[in-house]
N, C-alpha and C positions, 0 to 999 in steps of 0.2 A: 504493500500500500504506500510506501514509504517512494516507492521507484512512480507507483502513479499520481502520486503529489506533484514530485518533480517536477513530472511530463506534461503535468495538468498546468502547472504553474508558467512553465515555459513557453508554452504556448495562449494561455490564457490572460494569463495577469501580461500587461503592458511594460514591452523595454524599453529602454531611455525615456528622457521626458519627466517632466517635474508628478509626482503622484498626490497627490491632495488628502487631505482624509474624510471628503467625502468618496471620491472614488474607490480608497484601500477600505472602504466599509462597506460597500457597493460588492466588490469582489470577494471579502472574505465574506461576506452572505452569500452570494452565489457559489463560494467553494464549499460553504458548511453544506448550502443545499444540495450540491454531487455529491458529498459524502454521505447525504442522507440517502440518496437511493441508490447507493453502492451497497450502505447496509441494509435497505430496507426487506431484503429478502435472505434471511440465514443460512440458507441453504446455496447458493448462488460464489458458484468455482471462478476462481480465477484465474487466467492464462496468460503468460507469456508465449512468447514465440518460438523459443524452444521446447516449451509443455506442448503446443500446438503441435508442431512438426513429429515432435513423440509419440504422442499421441496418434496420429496419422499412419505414422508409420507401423503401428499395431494393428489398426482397425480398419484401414481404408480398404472397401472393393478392391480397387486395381492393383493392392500390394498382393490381399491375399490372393489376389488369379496370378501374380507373378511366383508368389513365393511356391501354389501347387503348383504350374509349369515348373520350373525348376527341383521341386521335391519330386514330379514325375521323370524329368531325363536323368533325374540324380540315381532314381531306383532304376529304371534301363540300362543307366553303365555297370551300374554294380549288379546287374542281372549278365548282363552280355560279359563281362569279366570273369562271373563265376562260373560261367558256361566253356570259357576258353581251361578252368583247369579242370584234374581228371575228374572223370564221373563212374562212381562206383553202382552197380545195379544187380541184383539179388533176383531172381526170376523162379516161382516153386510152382512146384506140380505137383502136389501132394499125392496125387492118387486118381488115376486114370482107368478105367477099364471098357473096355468094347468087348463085341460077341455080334461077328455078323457071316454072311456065306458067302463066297465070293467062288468065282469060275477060275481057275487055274489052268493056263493055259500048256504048261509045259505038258501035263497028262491029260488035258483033255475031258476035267471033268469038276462037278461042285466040292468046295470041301469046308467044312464049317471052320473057324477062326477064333478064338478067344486070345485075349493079351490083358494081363492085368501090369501096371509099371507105374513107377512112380520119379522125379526127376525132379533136377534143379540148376540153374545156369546163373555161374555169376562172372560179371564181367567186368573191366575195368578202358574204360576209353579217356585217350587225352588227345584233343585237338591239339596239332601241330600250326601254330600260329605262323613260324617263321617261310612255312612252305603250303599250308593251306591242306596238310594232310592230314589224317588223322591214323592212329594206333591202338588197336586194341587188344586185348589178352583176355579172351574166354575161357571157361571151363565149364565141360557139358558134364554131370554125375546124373546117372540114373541107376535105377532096379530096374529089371524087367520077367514077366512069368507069364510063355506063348504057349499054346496049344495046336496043334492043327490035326484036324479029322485025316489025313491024305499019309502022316506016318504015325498018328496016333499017339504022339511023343507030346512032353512038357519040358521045356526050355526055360532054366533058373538061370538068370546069373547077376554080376554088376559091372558096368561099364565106365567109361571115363574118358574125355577129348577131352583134351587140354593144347588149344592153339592161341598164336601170334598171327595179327593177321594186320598189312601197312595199307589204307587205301591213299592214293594221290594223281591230284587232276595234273594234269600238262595243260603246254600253249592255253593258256589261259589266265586271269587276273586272281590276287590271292581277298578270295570272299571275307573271310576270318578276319584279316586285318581291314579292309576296309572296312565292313560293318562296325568294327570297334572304334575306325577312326571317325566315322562320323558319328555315333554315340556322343564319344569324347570330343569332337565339335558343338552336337545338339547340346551338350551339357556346359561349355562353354559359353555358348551363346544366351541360353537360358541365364547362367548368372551376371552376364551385362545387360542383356533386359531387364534382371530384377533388378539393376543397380539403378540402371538409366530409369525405372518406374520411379524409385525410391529417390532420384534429383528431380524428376517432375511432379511428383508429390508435394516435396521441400518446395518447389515454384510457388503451385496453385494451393497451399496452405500459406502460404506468407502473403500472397496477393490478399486469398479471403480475410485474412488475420488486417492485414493494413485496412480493407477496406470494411472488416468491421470497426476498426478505431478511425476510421475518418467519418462514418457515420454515428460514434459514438460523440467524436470532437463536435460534428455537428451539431446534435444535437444540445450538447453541451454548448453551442454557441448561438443557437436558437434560446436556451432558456434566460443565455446571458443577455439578449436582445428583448424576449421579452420582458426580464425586470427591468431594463432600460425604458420601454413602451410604456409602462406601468408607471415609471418616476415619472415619464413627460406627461403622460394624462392626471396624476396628483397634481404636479406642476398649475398644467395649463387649468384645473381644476381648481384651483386655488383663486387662479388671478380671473377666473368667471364670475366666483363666489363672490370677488372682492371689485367685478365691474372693470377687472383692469383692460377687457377683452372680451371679445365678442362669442358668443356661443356656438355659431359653429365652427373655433377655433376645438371645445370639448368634444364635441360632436366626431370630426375629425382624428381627434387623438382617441376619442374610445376606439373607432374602426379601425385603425393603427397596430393596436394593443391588439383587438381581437385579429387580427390577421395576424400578427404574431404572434398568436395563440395556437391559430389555426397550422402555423408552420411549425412549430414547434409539437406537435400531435403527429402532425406528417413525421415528421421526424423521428419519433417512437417508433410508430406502425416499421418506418423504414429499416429501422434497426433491429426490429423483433426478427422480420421477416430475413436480412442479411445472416443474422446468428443463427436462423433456423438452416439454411441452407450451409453455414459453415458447419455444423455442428453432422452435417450430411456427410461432408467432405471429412470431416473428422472420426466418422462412425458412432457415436455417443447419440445418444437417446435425447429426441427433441424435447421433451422434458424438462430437461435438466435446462435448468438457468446458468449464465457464463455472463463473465467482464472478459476483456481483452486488455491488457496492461504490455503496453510498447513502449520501447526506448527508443525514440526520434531528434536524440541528440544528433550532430551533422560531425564528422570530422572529414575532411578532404583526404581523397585515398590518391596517393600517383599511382598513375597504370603506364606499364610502357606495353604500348603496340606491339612492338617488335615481339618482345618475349609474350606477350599475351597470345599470339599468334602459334608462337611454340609449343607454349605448353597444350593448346591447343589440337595440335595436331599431332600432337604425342602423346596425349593422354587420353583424348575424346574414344568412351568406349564404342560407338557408334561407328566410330575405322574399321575398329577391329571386327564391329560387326558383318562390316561391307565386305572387309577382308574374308571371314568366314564360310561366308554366300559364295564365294568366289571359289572355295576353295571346296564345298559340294558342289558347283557346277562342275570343277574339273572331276569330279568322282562320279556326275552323272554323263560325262563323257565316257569314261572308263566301262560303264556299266553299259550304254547304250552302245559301246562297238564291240561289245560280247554279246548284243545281240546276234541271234545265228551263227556264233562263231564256229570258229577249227577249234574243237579240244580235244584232249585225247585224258583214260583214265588209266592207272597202272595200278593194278592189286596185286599182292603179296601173301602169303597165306602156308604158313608149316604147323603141321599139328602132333601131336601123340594121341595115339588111340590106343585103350585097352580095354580087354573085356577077360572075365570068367567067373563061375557060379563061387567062388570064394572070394571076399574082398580083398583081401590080403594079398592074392596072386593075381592080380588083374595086370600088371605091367610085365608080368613075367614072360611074356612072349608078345613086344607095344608093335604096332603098327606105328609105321612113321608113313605123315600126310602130305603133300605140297601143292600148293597152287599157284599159279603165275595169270593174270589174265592181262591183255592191252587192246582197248578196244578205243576207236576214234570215232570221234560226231564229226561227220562232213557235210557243211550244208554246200546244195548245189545250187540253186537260183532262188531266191526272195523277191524278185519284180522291183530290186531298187528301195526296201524297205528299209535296210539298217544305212545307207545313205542317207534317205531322207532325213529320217528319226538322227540321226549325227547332225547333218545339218541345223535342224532345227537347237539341238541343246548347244552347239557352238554359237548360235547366236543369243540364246538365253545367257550363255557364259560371257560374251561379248556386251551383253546389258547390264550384267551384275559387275565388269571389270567400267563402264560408262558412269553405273550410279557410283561407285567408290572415287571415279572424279568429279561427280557432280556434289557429293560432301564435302569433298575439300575445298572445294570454291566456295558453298553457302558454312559452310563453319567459316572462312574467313572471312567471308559479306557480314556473317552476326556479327565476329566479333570487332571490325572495321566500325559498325552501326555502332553498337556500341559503345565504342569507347568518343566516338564524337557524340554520341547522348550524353554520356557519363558530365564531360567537361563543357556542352550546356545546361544541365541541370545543376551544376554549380552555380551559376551565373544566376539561372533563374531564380534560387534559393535568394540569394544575396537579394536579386530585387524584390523577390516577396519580402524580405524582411525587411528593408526598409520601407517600401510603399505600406506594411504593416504599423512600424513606427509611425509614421506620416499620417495616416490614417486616425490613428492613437490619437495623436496629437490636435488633429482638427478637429477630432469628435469632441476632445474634450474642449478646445477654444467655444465652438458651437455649441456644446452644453452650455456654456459660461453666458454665452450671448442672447441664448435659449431664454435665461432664465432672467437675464434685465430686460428680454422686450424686444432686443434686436435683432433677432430671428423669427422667423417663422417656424411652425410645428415640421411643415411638408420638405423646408430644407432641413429641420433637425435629424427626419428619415433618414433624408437621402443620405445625409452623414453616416446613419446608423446602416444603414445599407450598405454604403463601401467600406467600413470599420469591418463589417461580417465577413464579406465577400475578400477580404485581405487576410484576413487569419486563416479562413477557409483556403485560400489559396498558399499562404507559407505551409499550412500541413501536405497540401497537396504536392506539391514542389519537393518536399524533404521525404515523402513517401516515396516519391517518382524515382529520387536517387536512390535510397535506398533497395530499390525492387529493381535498377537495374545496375548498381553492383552488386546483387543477388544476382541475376541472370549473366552477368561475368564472370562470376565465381563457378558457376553450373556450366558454360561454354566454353571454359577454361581448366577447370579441374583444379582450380588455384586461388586460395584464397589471399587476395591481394592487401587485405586488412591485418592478417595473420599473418605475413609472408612464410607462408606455408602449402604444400600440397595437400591435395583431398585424396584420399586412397576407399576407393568405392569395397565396400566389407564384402570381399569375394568370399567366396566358401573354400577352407582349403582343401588340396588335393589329397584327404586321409581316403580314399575311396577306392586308394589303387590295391 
């Protein structure tokens, strides 16, 4: 409360200029009465501008759809990761039996079929990243107990394969790793989005936040204009009663007062309705009552061009976003000249086989297994499809490598705009305060004159009119700089106040 004294004082009570003590009685009544309806409601939060931004960045929609995008590619890479190591699988067959008849063609005749068996396979596969191959080590156990009608015999025993077996593609791109490297892109990209959400947030909360306290000042300088209305109608009230003055000089001054009445109401509504929409942007429950408490002190920041420009384009995560793009079209190249392509596939395959009705002796006389296979996919004609389909993504890649120079030109158009905003919004500060002083100061001569007779009510207005319209305007002015050395510091990554960089809260790389 102590900081919105200040802010109140600084902009309300008048600088320079001799102060009177009617006037300093005038003003500390109208500060009692904003402090009367700051407390008038107990429950009623107050916020700074970093509470704001805080705040926002908890609750806002746009955060939390950035922050599930990003907790979704974050679970994709750590899916697609844990799939690149081995994968162990257990396969049981507890207990299988058939009983059917079947034709036998060696003799020539029906013979009935019974097998009762039971079985289990476990395997162990590891995707070979660095070659796009995979390896894997089976082992087939079973029991088994046959019958057949045709030698009237039962077959006991237990069996056992145990193979290595390499599969690997040729002439062709390696799947494994590119899927993981665009994962590991999607999920990079994701957390510059949620960065870059989380600076445009910070934007359009400091906007609402200002422009709830310019509608607060307002009105706060609306009430101050109405007791001012209110002394000129006692005034002129006085010297009616006393004949000094003709009545409808009264007349005149009550319609004054009530129009400054009526602006001054305008003024509330305006402000309910701003808080309500900020308090949208901030996710908190409309409900809830709020002040805005800002610091609109001014200090002049130097900015150099040059390096604004730098840091600029070295740290704008939006490059790297463009860079990103650029860097799945080249993968959607890659993928689209595999369409129809030459590949060829090489498999690999040694096993041990054993079998006999005692467990024990099953290896005792193993079968040894081998397989070699190489088979090619040849396409012959497509009618010109994997041409086109090329062409097209080459030009897709050609747009994404255009738009990454069309950032770096409008990063440097803002921050060029800017910073010749910046050093006239200086300028304009300085003349609102003074035409604010000036302002001050004739209101109060035209009070003085007001009140021996040698004014009129309708020029005492017009006074009071550009006294308003001047305060109104140094808030405006000193808000304006400030919102755009905010938008400096956001198109910069640097904050020029702090001489310091902004390091956007990436998530770190524990994921690998």
């Amino acid at each position: 409360m102590k900081e919105y004294y200040k802010n109140y004082k600084q902009f309300i009570l008048p600088s320079g200029g001799s102060k009177g003590k009617r006037r300093d009685k005038k003003y500390a009544l109208l500060l009692l009465f904003t402090f009367a309806v700051v407390f008038s409601v107990s429950a009623q939060r107050l916020l700074t501008l970093q509470q704001a931004v805080e705040e926002a960045l908890k609750n806002s929609p746009d955060i939390i759809q950035a922050r599930l995008s990003l907790e979704q590619n974050r679970e994709n890479l750590i899916a697609q990761r844990a799939s690149l190591k081995s994968n162990f699988r257990l396969n049981l067959n507890p207990i299988q039996f058939t009983r059917d008849r079947r034709y036998n063609e060696d003799i020539g005749k029906w013979i009935d079929v019974q097998n009762t068996e039971s079985a289990g396979t476990f395997s162990i596969e590891q995707p070979i990243i660095w070659t796009d191959g995979t390896i894997s080590l089976n082992n087939h156990f079973g029991w088994q107990d046959s019958y057949s009608s045709n030698t009237d015999n039962t077959t006991r025993g237990f069996s056992n394969n145990l193979s290595l077996k390499l599969t690997q593609p040729v002439f062709t791109y390696n799947r494994q790793r590119l899927d993981l490297k665009e994962l590991e892109l999607a999920y990079e990209n994701s957390q510059l989005n949620y960065a870059v959400r989380e600076l445009a947030v910070e934007k359009q909360i400091t906007q609402f936040f200002y422009q709830v306290y310019q509608t607060q000042m307002n009105l706060i300088t609306s009430r101050e204009e109405y007791q001012n209305r209110k002394e000129s109608y006692d005034i002129i009230k006085n010297k009616v009663d006393a004949g000094l003055t003709a009545k409808e000089e009264l007349l005149q001054a009550e319609l004054d007062m009530l129009s400054s009445k009526s602006t001054m109401q305008n003024n509330e509504v305006d402000l309910e309705n701003v808080k309500d929409q900020f308090k949208q942007a901030l996710g908190i429950p409309l409900e809830e009552d709020i002040m805005v408490i800002a610091d609109v002190s001014v200090t002049p920041v130097d900015v150099d061009l040059n390096q604004a420009l730098d840091y600029a384009l070295n740290n704008r995560m939006e490059l790297r976003q463009r860079q990103i793009e650029i860097e799945q079209g080249q993968f959607d190249i890659i993928k689209t000249n595999a369409l129809n392509e030459f590949r060829g596939d090489i498999g690999i395959e040694v096993g041990l086989f054993g079998m006999d009705e005692k467990l024990g002796n099953m290896y005792d006389k193993p079968t040894d297994n081998q397989t070699i296979n190489f088979t090619l996919d040849i396409p012959l004609w497509d009618w010109g499809e994997k041409k086109a389909r090329l062409r097209a993504t080459e030009a897709a890649l050609q747009a994404k490598e255009y738009n990454l120079k069309d950032e770096e030109v409008n990063i440097k158009l803002t921050i060029r705009q800017i910073y010749r905003s910046l050093g006239n919004l200086l300028t304009q500060i300085e003349i609102a305060r003074k035409n604010q002083e000036n302002a001050e100061l004739t209101y109060e001569i035209s009070l003085e004159k007001y009140r021996n007779g040698d004014l009129t009510s309708m020029d005492l207005n017009l006074q009071q009119n550009q006294l308003t319209q001047k305060k109104n305007a140094l808030i405006n002015a000193i808000i304006n700089y400030k919102l755009e050395l905010l938008n400096m510091k956001l198109q910069t990554l640097y904050d020029f106040e702090k001489k310091e960089l902004i390091t956007p809260a990436l998530e770190p790389e524990s994921i690998k």
